[in-house]
C-alpha positions as CSV (number, residue, x, y, z in Angstrom):
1,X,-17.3,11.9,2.5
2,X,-20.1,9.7,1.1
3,X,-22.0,11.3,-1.6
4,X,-25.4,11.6,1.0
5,X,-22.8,13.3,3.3
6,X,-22.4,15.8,1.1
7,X,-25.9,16.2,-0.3
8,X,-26.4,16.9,3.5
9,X,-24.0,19.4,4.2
10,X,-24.8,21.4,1.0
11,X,-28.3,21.2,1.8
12,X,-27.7,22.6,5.8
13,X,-25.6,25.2,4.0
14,X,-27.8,26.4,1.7
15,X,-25.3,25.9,-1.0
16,X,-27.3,23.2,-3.2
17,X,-31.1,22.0,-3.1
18,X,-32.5,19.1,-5.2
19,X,-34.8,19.5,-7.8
20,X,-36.8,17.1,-7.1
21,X,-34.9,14.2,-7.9
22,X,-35.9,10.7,-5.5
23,X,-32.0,9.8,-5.1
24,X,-29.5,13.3,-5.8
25,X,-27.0,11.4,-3.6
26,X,-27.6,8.3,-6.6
27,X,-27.1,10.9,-9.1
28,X,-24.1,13.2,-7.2
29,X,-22.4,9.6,-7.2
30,X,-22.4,8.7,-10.4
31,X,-21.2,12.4,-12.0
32,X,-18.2,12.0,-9.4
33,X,-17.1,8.8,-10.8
34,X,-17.9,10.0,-14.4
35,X,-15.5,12.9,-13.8
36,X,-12.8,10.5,-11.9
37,X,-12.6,8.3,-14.8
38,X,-13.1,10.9,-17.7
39,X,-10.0,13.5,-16.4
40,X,-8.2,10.8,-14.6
41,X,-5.4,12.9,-12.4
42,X,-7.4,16.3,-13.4
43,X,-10.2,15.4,-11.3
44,X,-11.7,17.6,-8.8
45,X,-12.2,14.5,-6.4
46,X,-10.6,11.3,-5.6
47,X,-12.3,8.0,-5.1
48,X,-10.7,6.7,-1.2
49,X,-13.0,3.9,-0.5
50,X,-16.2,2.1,-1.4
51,X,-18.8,5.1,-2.1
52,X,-16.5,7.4,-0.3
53,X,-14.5,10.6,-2.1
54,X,-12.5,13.1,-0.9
55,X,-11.6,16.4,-2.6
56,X,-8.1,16.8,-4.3
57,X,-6.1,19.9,-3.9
């Protein structure tokens, strides 16, 4: 999924709502990537395409 993707589906599922912030999809993307390239294989998500992630089991 793209990070707006997912912004949208935690938002229809009442599991996540912004703060306020202009671009939470901006800011969702860039704390994915941060955590891709700080724990490497230990990541929670993997990086599949340009701006698209999918979770790791």
């Amino acid at each position: 999924m793209r990070s707006q993707e997912l912004i949208t589906a935690m938002a229809d599922q009442k599991l996540w709502t912004s703060p306020g912030g202009k671009t939470p999809h901006a800011t969702l993307y860039a704390a994915m990537l941060r955590e891709i390239n700080e724990k490497k294989a230990d990541a929670r998500f993997k990086k599949v395409d340009r701006g698209q992630f999918e979770f790791r089991k």
